[in-house]
N, C-alpha and C positions, 0 to 999 in steps of 0.2 A: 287931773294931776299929771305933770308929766316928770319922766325922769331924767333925772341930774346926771351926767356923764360917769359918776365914781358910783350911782346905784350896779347894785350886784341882782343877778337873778335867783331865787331860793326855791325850794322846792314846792311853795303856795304858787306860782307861776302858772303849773303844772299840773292844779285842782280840775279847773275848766269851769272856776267860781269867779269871784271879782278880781282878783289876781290878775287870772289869765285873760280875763276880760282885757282889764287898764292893759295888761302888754300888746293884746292884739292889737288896740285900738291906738296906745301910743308909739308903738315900734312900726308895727307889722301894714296899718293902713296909711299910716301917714308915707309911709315908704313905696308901697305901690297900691293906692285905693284906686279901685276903681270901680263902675255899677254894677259888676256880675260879682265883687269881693264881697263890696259894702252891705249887699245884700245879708250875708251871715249867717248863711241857711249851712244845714251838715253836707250837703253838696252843691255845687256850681250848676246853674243850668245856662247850658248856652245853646245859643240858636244856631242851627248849621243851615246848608241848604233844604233840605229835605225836613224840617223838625225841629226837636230840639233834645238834647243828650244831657243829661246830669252825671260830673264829675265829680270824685272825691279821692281824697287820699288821707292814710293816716299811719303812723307810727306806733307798735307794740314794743313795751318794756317789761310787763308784767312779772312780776316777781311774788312766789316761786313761778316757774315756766311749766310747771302740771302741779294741776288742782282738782278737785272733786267738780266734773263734771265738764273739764275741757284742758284745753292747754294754750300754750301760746300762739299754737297755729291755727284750731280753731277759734279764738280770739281775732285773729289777725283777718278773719274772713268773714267772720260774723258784722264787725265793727265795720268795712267798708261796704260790703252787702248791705247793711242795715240802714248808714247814711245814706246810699239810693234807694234804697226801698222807701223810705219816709219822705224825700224826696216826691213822692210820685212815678219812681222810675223803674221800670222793670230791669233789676241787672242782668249784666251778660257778660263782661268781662274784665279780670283781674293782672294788675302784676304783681310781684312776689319780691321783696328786696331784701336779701339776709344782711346783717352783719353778729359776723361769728366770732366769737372770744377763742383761741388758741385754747387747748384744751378740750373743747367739747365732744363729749362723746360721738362718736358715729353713729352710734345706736340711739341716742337721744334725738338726735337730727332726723335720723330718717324716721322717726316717733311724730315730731312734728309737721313733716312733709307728709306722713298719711294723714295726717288730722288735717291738713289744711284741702289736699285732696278730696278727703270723704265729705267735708263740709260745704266745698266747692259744689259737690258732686249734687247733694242736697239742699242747695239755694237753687242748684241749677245756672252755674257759671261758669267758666271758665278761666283757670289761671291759664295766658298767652304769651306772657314775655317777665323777664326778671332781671337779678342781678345776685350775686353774690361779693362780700368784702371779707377776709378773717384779719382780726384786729390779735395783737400780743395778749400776752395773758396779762389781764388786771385789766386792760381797756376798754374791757364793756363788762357784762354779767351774762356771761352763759352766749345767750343770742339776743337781738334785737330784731323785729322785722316792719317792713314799711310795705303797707298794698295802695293802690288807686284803684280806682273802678271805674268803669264806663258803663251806662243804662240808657234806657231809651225811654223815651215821658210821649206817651201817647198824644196825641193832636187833641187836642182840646183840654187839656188837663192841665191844673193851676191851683198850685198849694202854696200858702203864703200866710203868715200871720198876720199879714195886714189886711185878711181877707175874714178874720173874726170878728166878729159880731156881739154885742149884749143877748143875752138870752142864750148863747149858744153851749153847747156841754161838751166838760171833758172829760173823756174815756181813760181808761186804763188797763192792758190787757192781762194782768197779772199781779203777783205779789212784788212789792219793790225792796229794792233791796239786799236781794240773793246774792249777786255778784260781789258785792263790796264784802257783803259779811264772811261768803266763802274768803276768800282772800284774807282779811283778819282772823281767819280763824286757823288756816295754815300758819299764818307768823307767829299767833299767840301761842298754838299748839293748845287751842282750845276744841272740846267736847262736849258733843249733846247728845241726846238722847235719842232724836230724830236728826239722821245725816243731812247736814245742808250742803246743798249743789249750787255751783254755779249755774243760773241759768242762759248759760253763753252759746247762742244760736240765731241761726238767719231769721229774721223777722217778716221775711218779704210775703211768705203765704198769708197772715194776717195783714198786711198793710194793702195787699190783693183786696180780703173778702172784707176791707171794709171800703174800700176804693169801690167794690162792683155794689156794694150793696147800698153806699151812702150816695154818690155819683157829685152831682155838681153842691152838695151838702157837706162835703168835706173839706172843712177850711184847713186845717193844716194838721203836720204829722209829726212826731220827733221821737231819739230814743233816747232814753234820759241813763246817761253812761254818768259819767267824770261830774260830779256834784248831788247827781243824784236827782229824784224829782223834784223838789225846791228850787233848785236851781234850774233844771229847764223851764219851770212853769215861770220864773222871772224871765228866761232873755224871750218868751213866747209876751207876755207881758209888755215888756219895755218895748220889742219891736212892731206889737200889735197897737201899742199907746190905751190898753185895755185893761181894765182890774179883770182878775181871777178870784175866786173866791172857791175853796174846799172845804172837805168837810172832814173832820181827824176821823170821825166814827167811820167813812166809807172806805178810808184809804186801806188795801191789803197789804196786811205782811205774816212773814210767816215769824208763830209764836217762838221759835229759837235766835229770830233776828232782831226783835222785839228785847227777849231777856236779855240777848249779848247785849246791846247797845247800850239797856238799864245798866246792864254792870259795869260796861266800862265809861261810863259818860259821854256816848255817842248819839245824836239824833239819827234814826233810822233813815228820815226824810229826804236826808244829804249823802246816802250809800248807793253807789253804784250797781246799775241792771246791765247786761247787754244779752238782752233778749224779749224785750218788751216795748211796748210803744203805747204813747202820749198820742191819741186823738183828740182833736176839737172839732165837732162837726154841729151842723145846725139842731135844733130841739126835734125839726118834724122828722130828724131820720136817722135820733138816736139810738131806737130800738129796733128800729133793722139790723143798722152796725152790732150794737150790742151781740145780739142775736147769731149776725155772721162771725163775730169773735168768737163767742163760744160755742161755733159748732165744729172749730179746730181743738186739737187735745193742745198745743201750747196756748189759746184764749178760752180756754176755759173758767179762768176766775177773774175775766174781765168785766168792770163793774162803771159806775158812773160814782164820779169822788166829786164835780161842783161844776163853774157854770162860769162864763165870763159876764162881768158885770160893768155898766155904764162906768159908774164912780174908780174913785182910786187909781187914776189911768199909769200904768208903771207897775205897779202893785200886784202882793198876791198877798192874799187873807186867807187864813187858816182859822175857822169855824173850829174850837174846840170841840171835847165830850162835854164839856161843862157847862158850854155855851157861848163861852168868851169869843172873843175876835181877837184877833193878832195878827202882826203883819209878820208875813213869812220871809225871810231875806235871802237871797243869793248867799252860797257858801262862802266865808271866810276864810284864807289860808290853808292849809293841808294836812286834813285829820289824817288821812292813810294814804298816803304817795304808793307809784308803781303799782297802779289797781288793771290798768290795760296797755 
């Protein structure tokens, strides 16, 4: 599909489902594609002299700007830390880009600048350079912020979806879903019984202990933000040219994130993590990985949800409890905007 000159952009753009797909693909590569874009990994890897460094950048909107279990600026650190971590990349350093709405407190800001600090501090990165802009009031929401990142991908090391295989498993390091739910649950001004957290944090010591433990059996990595797992296990899918197949009964979540979704007519499977990571690694070195996921306290409820499979190439299938099969789709349009 391409668009018509009077198409408008909406807020499904902004999902990071097919929406955002069709804009990348029709705006964004037709405009400057080239072999390190087209690629479409969550960070760029380029080859320098010495090696090769993975790049990433990305943009926080998140609305409310503090939430149970983080805020915007741990957000903001998480989210590029994370893209090179799955990458293959050991991060190391950050920039930091404000843009401030007229109005915002001093004491909220410097709220944010510790959180983005201590989070730095605990990926083990460094923010080195920035910017600041303050916009009038009404021209943004509070604050916006933009990081990049720069990591280093050790010599011999090659993650790629197109490096997946039939037979091969995929991991899961945790309950999915946290993030998206926290977030609606502040807008709804909804309550449970057991507090849900954002689970918004650097990923990089797990995406480490499965790198040392899996070795050349780790076909690729990702952290399933903006759609949710459904939607990463399709663009992992499509650009692998591989069926996936899960299973509903292995996938975790937590039973408050579960209830909310029953009740408001939300699939759990399309909510937002950023603190988690999507492995595909070979069968014979699944149980290492497992193993070294959960000997970290954040991989601790890291489990095996299903398998890539010959057939269905594009495709992901969801194994009910029932026992049906069903094809699983990319998300459509945009259940909860302003999630990061």
């Amino acid at each position: 599909m391409k668009y018509a000159e009077d198409d408008l952009i909406i807020l499904g753009h902004g999902s990071g489902g097919t929406l955002t797909n069709q804009l990348i693909k029709d705006v964004f590569q037709e405009a400057y594609g080239n072999p390190v874009l087209d690629e479409l990994l969550d960070a760029a890897v380029l080859e320098v002299d010495k090696g090769r460094i993975a790049f990433s950048t990305d943009s926080f909107v998140v609305d409310p700007i503090f939430f149970p279990g983080g805020d915007i600026g741990t957000l903001a650190v998480s989210g590029t830390v994370n893209d090179l971590a799955v990458s293959g990349a050991d991060p190391l350093y950050l920039s930091a880009g404000f843009i401030i709405e007229e109005g915002l407190p001093i004491a909220d800001l410097r709220r944010i600048v510790k959180s983005i600090r201590d989070t730095a501090q605990a990926a083990g990165v460094q923010v080195v350079t920035g910017d600041t802009k303050v916009v009038d009031r009404g021209s943004a929401d509070k604050v916006f912020i933009n990081t990049a990142g720069i990591g280093l991908i050790p010599t011999g090391r090659h993650l790629s979806p197109r490096l997946m295989e039939p037979g091969d498993v995929v991991l899961v390091s945790g309950t999915m879903g946290d993030h998206g739910l926290t977030i609606l649950a502040q807008r709804e001004g909804l309550a449970f019984s057991t507090p849900v957290e954002s689970d918004c944090s650097p990923v990089n010591r797990i995406t480490k202990a499965v790198l040392e433990a899996g070795g050349d059996g780790v076909r690729c990595m990702r952290d399933p933000t903006r759609g949710g797992l459904a939607t990463t296990l399709n663009e992992l899918a499509v650009q692998s040219e591989r069926g996936i197949l899960i299973q509903e009964e292995e996938i975790p979540f937590l039973r408050e994130v579960v209830g909310a979704c029953e009740m408001l007519g939300l699939d759990p499977l399309y909510l937002a993590n950023e603190g988690k990571v999507i492995a595909v690694v070979a069968p014979q070195v699944a149980d290492e990985v497992l193993e070294a996921m959960r000997a970290l306290p954040e991989g601790q409820g890291a489990v095996e949800i299903g398998k890539v499979i010959p057939e269905e190439e594009g495709l992901v299938l969801l194994e009910t409890e029932l026992g049906a099969t069903r094809i699983l789709g990319m998300l459509e349009g945009e259940p909860l905007p302003r999630i990061c």
